[in-house]
MARMIKOL-584190 format. One record per residue (C-alpha): chain; y, z negated, x; residue in one letter. Coordinates in nm, 2 decimals. Layout:
BEGIN
+-------+--------+--------+--------+------+
! kette !      v !      w !      u ! rest !
+-------+--------+--------+--------+------+
!     A !      Y !      Z !      X !    a !
...
+-------+--------+--------+--------+------+
//
This chain:
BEGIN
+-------+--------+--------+--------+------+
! kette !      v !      w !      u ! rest !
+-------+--------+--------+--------+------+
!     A !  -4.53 !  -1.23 !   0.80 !    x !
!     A !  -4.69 !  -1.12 !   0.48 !    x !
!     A !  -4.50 !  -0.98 !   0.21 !    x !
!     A !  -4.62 !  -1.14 !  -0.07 !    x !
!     A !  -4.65 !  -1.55 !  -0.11 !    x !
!     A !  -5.02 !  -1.70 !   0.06 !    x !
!     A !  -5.13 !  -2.04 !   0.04 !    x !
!     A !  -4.95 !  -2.29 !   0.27 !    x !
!     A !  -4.56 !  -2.09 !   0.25 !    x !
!     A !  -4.28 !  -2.24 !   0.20 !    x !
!     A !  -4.09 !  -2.10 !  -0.09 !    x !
!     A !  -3.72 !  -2.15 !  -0.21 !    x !
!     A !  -3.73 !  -2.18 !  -0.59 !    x !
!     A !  -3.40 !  -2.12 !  -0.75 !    x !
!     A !  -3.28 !  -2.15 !  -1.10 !    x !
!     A !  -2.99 !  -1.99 !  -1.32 !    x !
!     A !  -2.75 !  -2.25 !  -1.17 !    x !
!     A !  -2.84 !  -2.21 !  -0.81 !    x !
!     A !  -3.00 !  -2.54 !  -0.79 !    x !
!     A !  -3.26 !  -2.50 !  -0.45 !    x !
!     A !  -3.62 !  -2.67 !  -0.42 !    x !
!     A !  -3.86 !  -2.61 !  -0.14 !    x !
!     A !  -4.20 !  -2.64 !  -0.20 !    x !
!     A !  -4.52 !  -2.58 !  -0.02 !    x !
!     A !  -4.75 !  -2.39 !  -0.20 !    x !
!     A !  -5.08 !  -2.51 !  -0.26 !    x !
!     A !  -5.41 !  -2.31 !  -0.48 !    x !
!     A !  -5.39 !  -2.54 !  -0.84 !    x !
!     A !  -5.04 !  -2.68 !  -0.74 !    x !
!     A !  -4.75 !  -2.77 !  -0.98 !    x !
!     A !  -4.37 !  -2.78 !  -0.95 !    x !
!     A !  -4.25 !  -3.03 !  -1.20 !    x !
!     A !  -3.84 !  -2.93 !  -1.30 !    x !
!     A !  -3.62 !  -3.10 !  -1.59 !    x !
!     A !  -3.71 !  -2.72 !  -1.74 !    x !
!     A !  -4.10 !  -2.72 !  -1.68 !    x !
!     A !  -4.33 !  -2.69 !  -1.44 !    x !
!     A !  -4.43 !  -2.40 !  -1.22 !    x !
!     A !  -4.81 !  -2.34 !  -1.15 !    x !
!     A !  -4.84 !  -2.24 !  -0.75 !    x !
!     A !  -5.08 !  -2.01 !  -0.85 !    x !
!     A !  -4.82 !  -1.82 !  -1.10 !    x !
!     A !  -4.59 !  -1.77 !  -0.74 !    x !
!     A !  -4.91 !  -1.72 !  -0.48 !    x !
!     A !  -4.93 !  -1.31 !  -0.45 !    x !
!     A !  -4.60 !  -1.24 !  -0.58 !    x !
!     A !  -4.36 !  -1.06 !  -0.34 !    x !
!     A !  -4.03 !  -1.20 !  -0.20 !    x !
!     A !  -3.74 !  -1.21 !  -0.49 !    x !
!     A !  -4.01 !  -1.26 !  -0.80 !    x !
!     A !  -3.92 !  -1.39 !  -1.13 !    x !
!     A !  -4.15 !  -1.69 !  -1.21 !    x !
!     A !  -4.13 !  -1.91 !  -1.51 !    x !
!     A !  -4.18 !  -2.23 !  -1.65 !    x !
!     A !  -4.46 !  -2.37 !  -1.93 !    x !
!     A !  -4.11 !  -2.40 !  -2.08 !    x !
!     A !  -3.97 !  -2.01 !  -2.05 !    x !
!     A !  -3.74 !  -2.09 !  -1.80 !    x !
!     A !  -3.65 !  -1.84 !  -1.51 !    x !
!     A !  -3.66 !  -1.94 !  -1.17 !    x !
!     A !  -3.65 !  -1.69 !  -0.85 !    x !
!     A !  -3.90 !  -1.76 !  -0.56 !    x !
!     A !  -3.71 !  -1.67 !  -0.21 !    x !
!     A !  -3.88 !  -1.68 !   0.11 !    x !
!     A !  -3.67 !  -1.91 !   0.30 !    x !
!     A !  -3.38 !  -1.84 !   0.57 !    x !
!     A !  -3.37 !  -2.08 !   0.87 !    x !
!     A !  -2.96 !  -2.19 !   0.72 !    x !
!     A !  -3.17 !  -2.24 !   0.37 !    x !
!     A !  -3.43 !  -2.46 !   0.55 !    x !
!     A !  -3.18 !  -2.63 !   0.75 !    x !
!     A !  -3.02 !  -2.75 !   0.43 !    x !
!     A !  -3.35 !  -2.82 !   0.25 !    x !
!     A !  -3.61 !  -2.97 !   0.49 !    x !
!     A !  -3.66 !  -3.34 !   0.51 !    x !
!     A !  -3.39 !  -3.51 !   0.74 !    x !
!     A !  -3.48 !  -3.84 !   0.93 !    x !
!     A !  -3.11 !  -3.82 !   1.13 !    x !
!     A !  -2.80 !  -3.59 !   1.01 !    x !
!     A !  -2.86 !  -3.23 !   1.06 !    x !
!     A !  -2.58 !  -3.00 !   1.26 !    x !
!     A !  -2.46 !  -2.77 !   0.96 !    x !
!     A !  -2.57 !  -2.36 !   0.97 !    x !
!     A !  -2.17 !  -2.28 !   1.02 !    x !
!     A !  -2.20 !  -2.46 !   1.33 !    x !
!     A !  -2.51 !  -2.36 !   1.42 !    x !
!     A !  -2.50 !  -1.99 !   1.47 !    x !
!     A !  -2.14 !  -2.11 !   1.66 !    x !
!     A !  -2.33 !  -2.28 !   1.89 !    x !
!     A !  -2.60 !  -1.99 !   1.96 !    x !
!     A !  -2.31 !  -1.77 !   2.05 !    x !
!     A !  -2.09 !  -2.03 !   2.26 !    x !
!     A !  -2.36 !  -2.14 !   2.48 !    x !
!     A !  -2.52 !  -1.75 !   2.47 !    x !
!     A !  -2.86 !  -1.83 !   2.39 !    x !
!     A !  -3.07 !  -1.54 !   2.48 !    x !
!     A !  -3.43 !  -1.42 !   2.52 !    x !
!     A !  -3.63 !  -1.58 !   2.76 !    x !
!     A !  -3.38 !  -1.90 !   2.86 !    x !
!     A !  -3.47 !  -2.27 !   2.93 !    x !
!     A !  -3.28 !  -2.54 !   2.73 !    x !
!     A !  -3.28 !  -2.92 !   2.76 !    x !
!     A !  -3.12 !  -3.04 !   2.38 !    x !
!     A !  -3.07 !  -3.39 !   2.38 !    x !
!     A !  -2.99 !  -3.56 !   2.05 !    x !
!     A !  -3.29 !  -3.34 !   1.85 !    x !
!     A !  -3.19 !  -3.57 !   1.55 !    x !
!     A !  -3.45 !  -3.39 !   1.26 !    x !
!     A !  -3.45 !  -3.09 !   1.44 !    x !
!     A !  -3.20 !  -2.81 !   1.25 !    x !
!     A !  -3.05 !  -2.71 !   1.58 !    x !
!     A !  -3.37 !  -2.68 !   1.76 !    x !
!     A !  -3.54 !  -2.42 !   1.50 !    x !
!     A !  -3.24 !  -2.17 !   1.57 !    x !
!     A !  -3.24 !  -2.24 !   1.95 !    x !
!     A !  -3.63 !  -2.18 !   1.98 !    x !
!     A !  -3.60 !  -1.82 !   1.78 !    x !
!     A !  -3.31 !  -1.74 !   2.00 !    x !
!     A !  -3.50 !  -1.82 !   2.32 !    x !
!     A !  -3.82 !  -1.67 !   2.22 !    x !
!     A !  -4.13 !  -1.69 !   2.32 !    x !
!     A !  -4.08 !  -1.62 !   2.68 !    x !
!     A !  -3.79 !  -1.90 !   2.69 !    x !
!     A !  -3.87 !  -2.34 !   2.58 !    x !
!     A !  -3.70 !  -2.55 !   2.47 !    x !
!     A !  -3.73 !  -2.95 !   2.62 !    x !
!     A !  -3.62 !  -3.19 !   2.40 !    x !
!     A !  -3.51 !  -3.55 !   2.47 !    x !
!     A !  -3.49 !  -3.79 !   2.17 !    x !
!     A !  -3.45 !  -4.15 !   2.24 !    x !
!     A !  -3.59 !  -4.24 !   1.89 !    x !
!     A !  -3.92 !  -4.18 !   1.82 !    x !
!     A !  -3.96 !  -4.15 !   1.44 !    x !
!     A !  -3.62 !  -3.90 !   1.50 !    x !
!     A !  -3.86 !  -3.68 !   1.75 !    x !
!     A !  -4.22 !  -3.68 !   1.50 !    x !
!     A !  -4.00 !  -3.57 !   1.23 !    x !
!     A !  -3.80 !  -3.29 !   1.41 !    x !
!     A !  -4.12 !  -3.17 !   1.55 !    x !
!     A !  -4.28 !  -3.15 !   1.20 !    x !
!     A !  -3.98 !  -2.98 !   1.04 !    x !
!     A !  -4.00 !  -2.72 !   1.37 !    x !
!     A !  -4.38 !  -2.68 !   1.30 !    x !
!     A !  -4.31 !  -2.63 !   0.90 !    x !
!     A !  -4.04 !  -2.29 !   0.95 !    x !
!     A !  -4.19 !  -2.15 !   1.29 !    x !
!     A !  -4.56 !  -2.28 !   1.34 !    x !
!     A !  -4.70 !  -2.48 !   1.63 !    x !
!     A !  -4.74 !  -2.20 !   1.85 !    x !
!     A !  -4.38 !  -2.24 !   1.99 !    x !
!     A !  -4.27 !  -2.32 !   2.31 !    x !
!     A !  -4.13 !  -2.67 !   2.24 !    x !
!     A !  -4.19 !  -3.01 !   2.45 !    x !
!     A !  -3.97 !  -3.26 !   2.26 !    x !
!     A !  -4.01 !  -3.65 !   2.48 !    x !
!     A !  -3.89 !  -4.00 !   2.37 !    x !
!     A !  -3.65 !  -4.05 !   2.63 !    x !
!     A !  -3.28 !  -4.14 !   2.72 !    x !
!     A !  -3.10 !  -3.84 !   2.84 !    x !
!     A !  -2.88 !  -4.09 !   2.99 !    x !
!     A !  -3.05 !  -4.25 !   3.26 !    x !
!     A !  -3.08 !  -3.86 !   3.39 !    x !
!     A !  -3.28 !  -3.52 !   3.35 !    x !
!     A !  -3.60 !  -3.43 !   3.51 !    x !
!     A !  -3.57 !  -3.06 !   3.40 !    x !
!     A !  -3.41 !  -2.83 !   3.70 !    x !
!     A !  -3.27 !  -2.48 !   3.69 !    x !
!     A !  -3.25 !  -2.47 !   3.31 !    x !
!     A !  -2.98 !  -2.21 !   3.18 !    x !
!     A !  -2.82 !  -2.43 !   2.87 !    x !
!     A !  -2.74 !  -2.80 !   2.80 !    x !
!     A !  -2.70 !  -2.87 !   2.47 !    x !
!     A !  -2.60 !  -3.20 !   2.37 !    x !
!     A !  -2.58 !  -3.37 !   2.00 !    x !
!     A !  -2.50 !  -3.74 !   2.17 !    x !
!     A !  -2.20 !  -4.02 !   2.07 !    x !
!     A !  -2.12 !  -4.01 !   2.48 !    x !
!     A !  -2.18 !  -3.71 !   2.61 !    x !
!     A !  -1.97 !  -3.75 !   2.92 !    x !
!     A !  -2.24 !  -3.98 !   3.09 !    x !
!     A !  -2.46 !  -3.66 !   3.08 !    x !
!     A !  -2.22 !  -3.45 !   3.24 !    x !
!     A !  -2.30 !  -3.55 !   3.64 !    x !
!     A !  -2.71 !  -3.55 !   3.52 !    x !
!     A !  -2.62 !  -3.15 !   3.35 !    x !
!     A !  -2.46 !  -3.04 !   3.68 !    x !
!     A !  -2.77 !  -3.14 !   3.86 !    x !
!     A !  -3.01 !  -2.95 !   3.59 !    x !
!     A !  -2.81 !  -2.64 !   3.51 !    x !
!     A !  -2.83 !  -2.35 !   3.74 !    x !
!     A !  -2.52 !  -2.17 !   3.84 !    x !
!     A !  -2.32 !  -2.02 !   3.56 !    x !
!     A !  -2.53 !  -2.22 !   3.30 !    x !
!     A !  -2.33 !  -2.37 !   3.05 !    x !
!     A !  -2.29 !  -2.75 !   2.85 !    x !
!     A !  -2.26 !  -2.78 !   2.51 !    x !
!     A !  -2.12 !  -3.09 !   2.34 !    x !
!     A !  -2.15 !  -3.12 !   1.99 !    x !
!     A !  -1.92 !  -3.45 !   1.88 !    x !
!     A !  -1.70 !  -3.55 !   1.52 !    x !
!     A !  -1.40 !  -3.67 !   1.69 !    x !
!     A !  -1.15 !  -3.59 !   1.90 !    x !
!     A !  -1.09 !  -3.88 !   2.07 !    x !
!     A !  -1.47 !  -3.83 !   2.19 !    x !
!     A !  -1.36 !  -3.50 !   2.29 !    x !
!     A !  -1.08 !  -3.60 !   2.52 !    x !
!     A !  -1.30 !  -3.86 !   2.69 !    x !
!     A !  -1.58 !  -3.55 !   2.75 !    x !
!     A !  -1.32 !  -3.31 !   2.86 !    x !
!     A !  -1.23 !  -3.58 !   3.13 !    x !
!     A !  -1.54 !  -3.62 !   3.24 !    x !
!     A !  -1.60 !  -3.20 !   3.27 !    x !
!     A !  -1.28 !  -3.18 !   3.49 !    x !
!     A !  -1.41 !  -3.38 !   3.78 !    x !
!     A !  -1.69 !  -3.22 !   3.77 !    x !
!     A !  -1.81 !  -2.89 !   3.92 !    x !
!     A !  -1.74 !  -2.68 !   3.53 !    x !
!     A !  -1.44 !  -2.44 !   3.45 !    x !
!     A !  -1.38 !  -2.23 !   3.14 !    x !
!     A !  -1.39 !  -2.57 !   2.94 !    x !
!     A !  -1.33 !  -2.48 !   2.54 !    x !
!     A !  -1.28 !  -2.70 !   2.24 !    x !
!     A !  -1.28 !  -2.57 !   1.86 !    x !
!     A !  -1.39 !  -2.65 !   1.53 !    x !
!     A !  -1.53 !  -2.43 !   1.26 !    x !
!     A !  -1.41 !  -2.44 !   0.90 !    x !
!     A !  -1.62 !  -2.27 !   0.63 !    x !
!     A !  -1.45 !  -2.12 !   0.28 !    x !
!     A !  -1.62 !  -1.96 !   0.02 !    x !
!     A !  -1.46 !  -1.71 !  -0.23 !    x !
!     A !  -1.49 !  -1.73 !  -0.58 !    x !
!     A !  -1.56 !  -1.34 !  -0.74 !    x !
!     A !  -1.60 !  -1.35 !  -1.09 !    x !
!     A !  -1.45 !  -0.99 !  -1.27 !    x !
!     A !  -1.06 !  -1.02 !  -1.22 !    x !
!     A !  -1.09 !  -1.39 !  -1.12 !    x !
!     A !  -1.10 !  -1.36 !  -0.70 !    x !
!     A !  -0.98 !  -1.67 !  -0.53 !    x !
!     A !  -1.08 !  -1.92 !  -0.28 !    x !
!     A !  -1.31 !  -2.20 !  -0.37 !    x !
!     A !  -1.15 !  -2.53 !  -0.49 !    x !
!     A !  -1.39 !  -2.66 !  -0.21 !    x !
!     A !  -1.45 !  -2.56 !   0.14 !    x !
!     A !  -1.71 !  -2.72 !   0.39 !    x !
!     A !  -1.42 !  -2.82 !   0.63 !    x !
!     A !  -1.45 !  -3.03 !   0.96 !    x !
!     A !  -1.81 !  -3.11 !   1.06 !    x !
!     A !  -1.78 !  -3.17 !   1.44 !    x !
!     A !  -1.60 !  -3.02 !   1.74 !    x !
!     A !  -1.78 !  -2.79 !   1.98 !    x !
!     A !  -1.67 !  -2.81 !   2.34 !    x !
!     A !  -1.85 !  -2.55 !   2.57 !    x !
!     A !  -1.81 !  -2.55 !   3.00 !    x !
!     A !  -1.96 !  -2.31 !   3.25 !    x !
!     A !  -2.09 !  -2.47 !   3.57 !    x !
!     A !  -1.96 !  -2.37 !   3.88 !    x !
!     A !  -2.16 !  -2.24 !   4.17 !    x !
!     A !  -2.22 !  -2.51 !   4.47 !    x !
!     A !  -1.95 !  -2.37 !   4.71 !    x !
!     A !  -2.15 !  -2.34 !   5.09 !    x !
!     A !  -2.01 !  -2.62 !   5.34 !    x !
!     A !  -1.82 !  -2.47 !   5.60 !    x !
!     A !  -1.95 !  -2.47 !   5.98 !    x !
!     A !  -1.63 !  -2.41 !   6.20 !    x !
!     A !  -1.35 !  -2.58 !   6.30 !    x !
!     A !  -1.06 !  -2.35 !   6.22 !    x !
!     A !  -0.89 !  -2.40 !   5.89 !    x !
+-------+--------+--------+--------+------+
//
């Protein structure tokens, strides 16, 4: 990645009261604000953490984007999972270098950015969206933070009626019924894989968890992730009068090995 700003980045502009726009910079270009515009060509060159201003004197910074910044700022066509669930998620299914996931529920694509830099390029990532506009969009909004070259086959399917995909190492699931996927994730995972369900209720939960019991997974675990911010200001340190409470539950299950049938007759 270049250290200074080329034609086609994205860049984070932000202002003196954190107010975030993304924009795609183009030769000749212009960001219109309530304070100005911005000429591309003033931020095209400049390195990571510049000063820019606008034809009206106001100061803006130009940030290279993080993937939790994108995640908030990209274009959505369904709701995104939140970054404080997110990296969550990377470390409750163990994502690592090199593994094959099957995400169902790609929605506009947030989770599937972070899972396809986790896996690398030696892993993929197989998508199943049962809406198509849903699967263009979260395929652009992959294409617009990591490229196309990225090991990625999202398909306009319903994860439901079962899963092609064999021997894949994570299930990760973003789906109002997840526990009709549970008997086609047993089949898919390979021993020791593990399901993810991500779901915003607990009554949803229970009915999963049900579903997990009967079914060849252990180590089943449910928990939520709550998100405050502190307010430092000189001698004023407190909490936030806000906090990004509950977004969803995330309920995680290992799969347990096929157990070999027994042969003889003694008990």
């Amino acid at each position: 990645m270049s250290r200074v700003f080329e034609p086609g980045d994205r860049v984070l502009l932000v202002d003196n009261r954190r107010r975030r726009h993304l924009v795609v910079l183009e030769p000749g270009g212009q960001f219109h604000t309530h304070a100005g515009i911005i000429e591309h060509d003033g931020v095209i060159g400049r390195a990571d953490g510049s000063t820019v201003r606008t034809t009206r004197g106001a100061r803006l910074t130009a940030w290279r984007p993080t993937l939790s910044e994108y995640v908030l700022e990209m274009p959505r066509g369904a709701q995104v999972i939140y970054p404080k669930d997110i990296g969550p998620i990377l470390m409750l299914a163990d994502v690592f270098p090199g593994a094959r996931i099957l995400e169902s529920g790609v929605g506009s694509g947030a989770l599937t950015n972070a899972l396809l830099r986790a896996v690398g390029p030696t892993g993929s990532v197989t998508g199943y969206e049962i809406r198509e506009d849903f699967a263009k969009r979260a395929v652009q909004n992959v294409h617009g933070f990591l490229g196309t070259d990225v090991p990625l086959d999202v398909q306009v399917r319903d994860v439901y009626e079962g899963i092609d995909e064999r021997e894949v190492d994570r299930v990760i699931l973003d789906l109002p019924e997840p526990w009709r996927v549970v008997k086609h994730a047993a089949d898919a995972l390979v021993p020791g894989g593990f399901l993810l369900a991500y779901l915003p209720t607990i009554l949803q939960v229970g009915r999963l968890r049900e579903e997990l019991v009967s079914a060849p997974f252990a180590l089943i675990e449910t928990l939520e992730v709550l998100h405050r911010a502190w307010h430092v200001e000189g001698q004023s340190i407190r909490p936030d009068h806000r906090m990004v409470a509950h977004t969803g539950f995330l309920t995680v299950a290992r799969r347990l090995a096929d157990e070999p049938q027994s042969t003889s007759g003694g008990e």
